[in-house]
N, C-alpha and C positions, 0 to 999 in steps of 0.2 A: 610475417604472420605469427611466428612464436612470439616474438617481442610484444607485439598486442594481446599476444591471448595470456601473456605474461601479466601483463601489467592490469588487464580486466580483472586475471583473478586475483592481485593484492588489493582490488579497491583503487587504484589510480585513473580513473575516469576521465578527470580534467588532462592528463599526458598524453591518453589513447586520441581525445578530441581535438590536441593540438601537433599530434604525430605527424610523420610523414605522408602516410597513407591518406587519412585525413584532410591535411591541407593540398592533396593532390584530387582528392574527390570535391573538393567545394572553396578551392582557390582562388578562380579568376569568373568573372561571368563571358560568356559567348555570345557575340552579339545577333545571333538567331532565337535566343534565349530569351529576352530581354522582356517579349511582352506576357509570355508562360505565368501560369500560377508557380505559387511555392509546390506544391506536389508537383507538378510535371515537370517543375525544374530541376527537382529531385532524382525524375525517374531519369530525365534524361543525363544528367550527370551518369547516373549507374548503368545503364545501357551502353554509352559511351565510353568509359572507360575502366568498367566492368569486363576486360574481356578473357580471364580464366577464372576457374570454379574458386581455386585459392582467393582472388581479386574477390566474387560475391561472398565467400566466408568473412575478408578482411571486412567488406563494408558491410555486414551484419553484427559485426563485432563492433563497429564503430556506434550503429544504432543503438545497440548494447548497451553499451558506453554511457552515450546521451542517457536515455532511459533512466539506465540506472542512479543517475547521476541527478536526475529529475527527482527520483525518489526517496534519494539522500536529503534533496534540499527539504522534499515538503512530508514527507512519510516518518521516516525513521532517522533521520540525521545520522553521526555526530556532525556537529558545526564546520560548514567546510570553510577553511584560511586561503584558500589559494583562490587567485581571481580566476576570472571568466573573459579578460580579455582575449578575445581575437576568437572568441568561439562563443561568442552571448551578441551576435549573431557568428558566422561565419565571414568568408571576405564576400565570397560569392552572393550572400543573399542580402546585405544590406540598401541596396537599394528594392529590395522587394519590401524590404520589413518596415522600408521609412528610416533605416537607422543612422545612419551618416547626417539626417535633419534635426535628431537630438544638439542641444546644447555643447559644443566643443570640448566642456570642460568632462564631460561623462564619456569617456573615452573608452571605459571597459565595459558601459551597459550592462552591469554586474546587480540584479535584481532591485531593478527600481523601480515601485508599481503604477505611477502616472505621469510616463513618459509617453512620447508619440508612438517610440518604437514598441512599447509594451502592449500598447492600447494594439498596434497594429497586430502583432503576434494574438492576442488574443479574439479578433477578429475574424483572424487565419483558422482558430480553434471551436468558432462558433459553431452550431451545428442545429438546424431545426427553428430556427430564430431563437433559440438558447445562448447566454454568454454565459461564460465561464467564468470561473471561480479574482474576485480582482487580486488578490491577496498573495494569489501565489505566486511564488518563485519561479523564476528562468522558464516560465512556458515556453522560450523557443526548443528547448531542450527536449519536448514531450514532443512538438512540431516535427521536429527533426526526424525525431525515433519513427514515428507514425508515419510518415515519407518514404524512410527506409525500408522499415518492416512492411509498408504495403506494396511495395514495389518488388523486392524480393518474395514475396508470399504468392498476391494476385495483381500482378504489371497493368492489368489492363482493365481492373477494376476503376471506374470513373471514383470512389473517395467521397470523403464526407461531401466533399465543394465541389465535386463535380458537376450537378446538377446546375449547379449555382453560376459557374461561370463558362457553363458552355463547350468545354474543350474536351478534345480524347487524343489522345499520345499511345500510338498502337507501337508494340515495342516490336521486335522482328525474333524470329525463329530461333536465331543463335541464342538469345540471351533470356529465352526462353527455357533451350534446353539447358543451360547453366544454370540456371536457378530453382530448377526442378530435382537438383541432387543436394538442394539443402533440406535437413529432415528438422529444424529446429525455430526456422524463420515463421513457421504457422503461428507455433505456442507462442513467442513473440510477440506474432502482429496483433493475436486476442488478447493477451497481456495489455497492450498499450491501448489496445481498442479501448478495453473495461476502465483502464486509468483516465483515457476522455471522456468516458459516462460521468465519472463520480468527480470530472473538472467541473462538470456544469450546472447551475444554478436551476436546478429544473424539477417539478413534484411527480413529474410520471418522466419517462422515459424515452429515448429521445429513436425514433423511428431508423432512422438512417444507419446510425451506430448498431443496432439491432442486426439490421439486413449483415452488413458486416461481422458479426458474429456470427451469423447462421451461414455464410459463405467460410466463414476460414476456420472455424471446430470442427467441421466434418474432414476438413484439408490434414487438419493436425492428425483426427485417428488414420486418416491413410499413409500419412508420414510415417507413423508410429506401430503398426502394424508389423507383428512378428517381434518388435521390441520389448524390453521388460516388463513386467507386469509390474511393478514397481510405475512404471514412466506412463503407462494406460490411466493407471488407478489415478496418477496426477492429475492428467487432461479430462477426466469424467469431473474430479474436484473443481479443478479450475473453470470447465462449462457449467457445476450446476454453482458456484459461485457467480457468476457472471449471472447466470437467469437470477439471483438474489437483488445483482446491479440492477436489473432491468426488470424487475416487477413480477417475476413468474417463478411463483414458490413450487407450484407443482410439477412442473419441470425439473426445477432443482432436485427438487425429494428426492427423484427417480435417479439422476447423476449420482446425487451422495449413496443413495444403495449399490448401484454399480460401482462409485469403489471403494464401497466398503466389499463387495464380494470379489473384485479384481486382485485387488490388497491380501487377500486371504483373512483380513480382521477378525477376531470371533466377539460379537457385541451380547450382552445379554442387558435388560436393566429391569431389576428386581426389585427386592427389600430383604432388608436384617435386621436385626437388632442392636442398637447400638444408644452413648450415648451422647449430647452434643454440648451440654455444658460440664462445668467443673464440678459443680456442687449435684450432679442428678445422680439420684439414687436406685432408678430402676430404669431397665433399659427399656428404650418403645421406638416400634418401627420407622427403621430409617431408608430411604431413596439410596439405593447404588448402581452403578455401575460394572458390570463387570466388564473388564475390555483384554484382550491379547494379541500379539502380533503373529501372525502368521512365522514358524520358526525354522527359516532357512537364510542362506547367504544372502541372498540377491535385496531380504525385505528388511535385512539388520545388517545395513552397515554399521562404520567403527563408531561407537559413541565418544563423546568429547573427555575430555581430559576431566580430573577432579575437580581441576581449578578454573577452566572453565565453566563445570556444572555451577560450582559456587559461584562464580561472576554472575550467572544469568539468574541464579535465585537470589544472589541480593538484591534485583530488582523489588520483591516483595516485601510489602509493609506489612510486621506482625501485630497481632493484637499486645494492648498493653499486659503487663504481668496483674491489674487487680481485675482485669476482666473475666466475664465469666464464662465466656465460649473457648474449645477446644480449639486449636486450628483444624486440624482435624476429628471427622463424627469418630469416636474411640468404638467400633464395635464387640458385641461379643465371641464374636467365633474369629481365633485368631487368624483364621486363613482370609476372612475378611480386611483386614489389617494389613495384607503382605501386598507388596507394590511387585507386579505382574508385569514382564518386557514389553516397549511397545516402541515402535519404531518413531521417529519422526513423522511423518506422513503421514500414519495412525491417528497421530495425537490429531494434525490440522484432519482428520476426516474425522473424527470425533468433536472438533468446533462446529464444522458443518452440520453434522447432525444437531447439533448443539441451535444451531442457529436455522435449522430446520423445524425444531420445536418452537420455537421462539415465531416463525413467520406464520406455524400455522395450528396457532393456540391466541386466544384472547389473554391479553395481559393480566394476570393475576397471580393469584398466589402459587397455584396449582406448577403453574406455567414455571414461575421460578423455582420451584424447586426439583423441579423434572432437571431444567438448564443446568441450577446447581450443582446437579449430580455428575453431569455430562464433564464440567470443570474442574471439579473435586479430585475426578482420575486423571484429568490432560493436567494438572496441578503437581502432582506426586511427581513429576519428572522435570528435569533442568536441564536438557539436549538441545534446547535451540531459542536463542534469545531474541526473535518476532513472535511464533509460538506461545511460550512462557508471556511474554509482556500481555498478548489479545486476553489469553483465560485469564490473567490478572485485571483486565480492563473489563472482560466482559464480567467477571464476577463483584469488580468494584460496582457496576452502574446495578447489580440486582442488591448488593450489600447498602445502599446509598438508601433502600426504602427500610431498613428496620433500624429499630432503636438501638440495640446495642452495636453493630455494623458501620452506620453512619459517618463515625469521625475517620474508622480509618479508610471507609471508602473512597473521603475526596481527598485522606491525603497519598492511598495509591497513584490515583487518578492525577494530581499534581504531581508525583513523583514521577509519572510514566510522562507526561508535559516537559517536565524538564528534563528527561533522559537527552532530547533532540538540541540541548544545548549545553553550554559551559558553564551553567550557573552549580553551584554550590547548593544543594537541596540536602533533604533526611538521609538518599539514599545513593547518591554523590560527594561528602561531605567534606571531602580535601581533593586538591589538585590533582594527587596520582591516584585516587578513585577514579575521576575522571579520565585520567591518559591510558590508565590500565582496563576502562570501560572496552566494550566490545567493540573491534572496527567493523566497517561501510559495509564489506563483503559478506561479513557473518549475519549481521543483521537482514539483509536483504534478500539471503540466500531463499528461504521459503515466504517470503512477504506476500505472494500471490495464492499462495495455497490457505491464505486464511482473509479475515475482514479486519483491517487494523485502518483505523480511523486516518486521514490527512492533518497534517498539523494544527491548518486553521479550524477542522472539527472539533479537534481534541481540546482545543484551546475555548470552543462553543461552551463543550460542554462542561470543562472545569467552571467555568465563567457562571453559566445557568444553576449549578449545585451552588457556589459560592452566595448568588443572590437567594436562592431558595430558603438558605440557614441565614441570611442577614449582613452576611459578609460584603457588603455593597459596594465599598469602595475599593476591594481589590478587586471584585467583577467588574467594576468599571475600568481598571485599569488592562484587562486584559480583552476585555471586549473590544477596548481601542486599539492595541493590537490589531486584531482583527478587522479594527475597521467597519465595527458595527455599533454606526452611533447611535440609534435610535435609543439603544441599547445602555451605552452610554451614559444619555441624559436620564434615562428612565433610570439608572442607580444611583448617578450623583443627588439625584432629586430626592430620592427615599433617603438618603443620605444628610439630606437637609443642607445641599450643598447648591443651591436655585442659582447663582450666581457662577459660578463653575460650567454649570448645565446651560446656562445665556452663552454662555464665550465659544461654547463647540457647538453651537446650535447657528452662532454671526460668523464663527469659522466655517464651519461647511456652508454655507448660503454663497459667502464671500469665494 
């Protein structure tokens, strides 16, 4: 159990899924087994041979694992090198996945998006006659975790595919009461719930997944109860985030006040005076924030090393030296000016808010500059590098509509693209940049406490600004990436490239 909880926390994910423990929970298949869904062959595995509370900690760690490890691929990267044989699927589930009917020579099943076996995983992941996202990486991995985490959370919850294929696997008393001493397995299983919404290719929200939410948030504050206030104020974030997945701004609102008042935050948002460019000569009132962290032990943990702050703010692309904007609004009253403690957690409940403006204001100008404010202050701090990267993304996509803004908004926004890989970019730009870049662990740590885009989004929307400014031919090339040709043809063609645009047009048909 330490050896796993070991190697979870350096970021070794792919070790923990080919551990011992691991290949003792999803080894061998049972031949009572045989004709079960992937969930109930899940559960029964863990009911099985699940039989102390240590055993349901290890195989929640395991889920862990998976998850996280899912998230690495398509969320946050950095680039993982090591394969995925013998756990992209498991031993146990390849005859469930279709996988052993792939091609001999693909023997690691190591992210390859129109294989039998992938098609079949993402079938498993349907939901609502919804399919999921094609693009993405190692979906069995998200499979997995959602298996695990539902089974340890609510056992006997029938599951997205319940309805669908008929079955119920009633677990028995004992392993019942063993899994009723894990306080962690809720927050979890709503974590990976939210990461299935936002797999699926869908303009409203998907029913099922829903119900699932409104069963296991309430699980979580009863877990969580008497616990820090610090761990409440997360799980109020993390539900009104999730009602943002699922379509219900007003619901959220009322989450993000509860923790901002859990948290002890003290929020004000005003005006000063201040001024925003180089050359202004009198000051006129500017949008702020005032934001503080509640000032005790429990809300201010250790902040990061110097050098770590600096890693995570090299992320940010500065304005050129002939430009004429401040990075920052220069106000007049210097106490305006001073950067005021704010805890991690702070910062992501101040996205929230952030992104509470944003759902329930009409897009306009007004709008962006309220948001801008909200970023401006979660901006002044360098403590945590998913955090830092969103306010950089969400201030790129409002910086992308003005004129002076513009250029370095899409090359944040490529820069924060290529963070999830090895390429050599403005803000990457030699090899020990990149090895000295932030690992898996750190990254990931608050990924759920904010809204940070999936790869193939991020990749959307560098693509969509690219075309927008004329840039056509490298929006086509990354659109293809993605795998959205329509997309494709429609840039090579403005591109005056009609013969290019024939050949992907007889290639996908063929």
């Amino acid at each position: 159990l330490a050896e796993t909880a070991s190697l979870l926390s350096k970021g070794q994910y792919v070790d923990v899924l080919k551990g011992e423990f691991a290949s003792h929970l999803f080894g061998e298949m049972v031949a009572s087994w045989e004709n079960l869904s992937f969930l109930n062959t899940v559960r029964m595995c863990l009911a099985s041979k699940c039989t102390t509370v240590s055993d349901c900690v290890e195989a929640e760690m395991v889920g862990i694992a998976a998850f996280n490890l899912f998230q690495q691929l398509n969320y946050t990267g950095p680039t993982l090198h090591e394969k995925l044989e013998g756990i992209n699927p498991h031993a146990l589930f390849t005859q469930i996945l279709n996988a052993d009917q792939d091609d001999a020579s693909e023997k690691t099943f190591t992210m390859k998006r129109h294989t039998r076996y992938h098609n079949m995983v993402l079938s498993e992941l349907a939901c609502d006659g919804q399919w999921p996202c094609q693009v993405v990486e190692a979906p069995y991995l998200l499979l997995l975790a959602r298996c695990i985490f539902l089974t340890l959370s609510v056992p006997n919850h029938i599951g997205w595919v319940g309805a669908q294929v008929g079955e119920t696997i009633e677990v028995d008393e004992g392993f019942m009461h063993l899994i009723s001493s894990l306080v962690a397995v809720s927050t979890w299983s709503s974590r990976a719930t939210v990461a299935h919404e936002r797999l699926l290719l869908t303009q409203e929200p998907t029913g099922s997944l829903w119900k699932e939410i409104e069963i296991i948030f309430p699980e979580c504050m009863r877990r969580l109860e008497g616990k820090s206030r610090s761990l409440q104020a997360m799980s109020f974030l993390e539900f009104g985030l999730a009602c943002h997945h699922f379509n219900r701004p007003k619901q959220g609102k009322a989450l993000f006040n509860k923790a901002k008042e859990t948290s002890g935050l003290f929020l004000q948002v005003t005006g000063a005076e201040g001024k925003r460019t180089k050359f202004q000569t009198k000051s006129t009132a500017q949008l702020v924030v005032r934001a503080t962290s509640l000032s005790n032990e429990e809300s201010n943990p250790a902040t990061p090393t110097e050098e770590m702050q600096e890693k995570i703010k090299s992320q940010m692309i500065g304005f050129s030296e002939d430009g004429i904007l401040h990075e920052r609004v220069q106000f007049e009253e210097e106490d305006e000016n001073k950067v005021r403690p704010l805890t991690i957690l702070d910062q992501a409940i101040l996205l929230g808010m952030c992104l509470d403006v944003k759902n329930n204001n009409p897009a306009d100008r007004l709008t962006a500059e309220e948001m801008s404010a909200y970023l401006a202050r979660v901006l002044c701090h360098h403590d945590d590098w998913i955090v830092y990267s969103t306010a950089l993304l969400e201030r790129a996509w409002l910086e992308f509509e003005g004129n002076h803004t513009k250029e370095r908004a899409i090359l944040q926004m490529q820069a924060l693209a290529d963070q999830h890989t090895d390429r050599l970019t403005i803000t990457q730009s030699t090899r020990k940049s990149i090895e000295d870049s932030s690992p898996v662990q750190d990254r990931l740590k608050n990924l759920h406490s904010i809204v940070y885009p999936p790869r193939w989004q991020m990749l959307r929307d560098v693509a969509e600004r690219y075309a927008q400014i004329g840039i056509v031919t490298s929006a086509a090339e990354i659109f293809a990436e993605i795998e959205s040709w329509d997309e494709v043809v429609d840039c090579y063609r403005r591109a005056g490239r009609e013969k290019r645009a024939e050949e992907i047009v007889t290639s996908a048909a063929e």
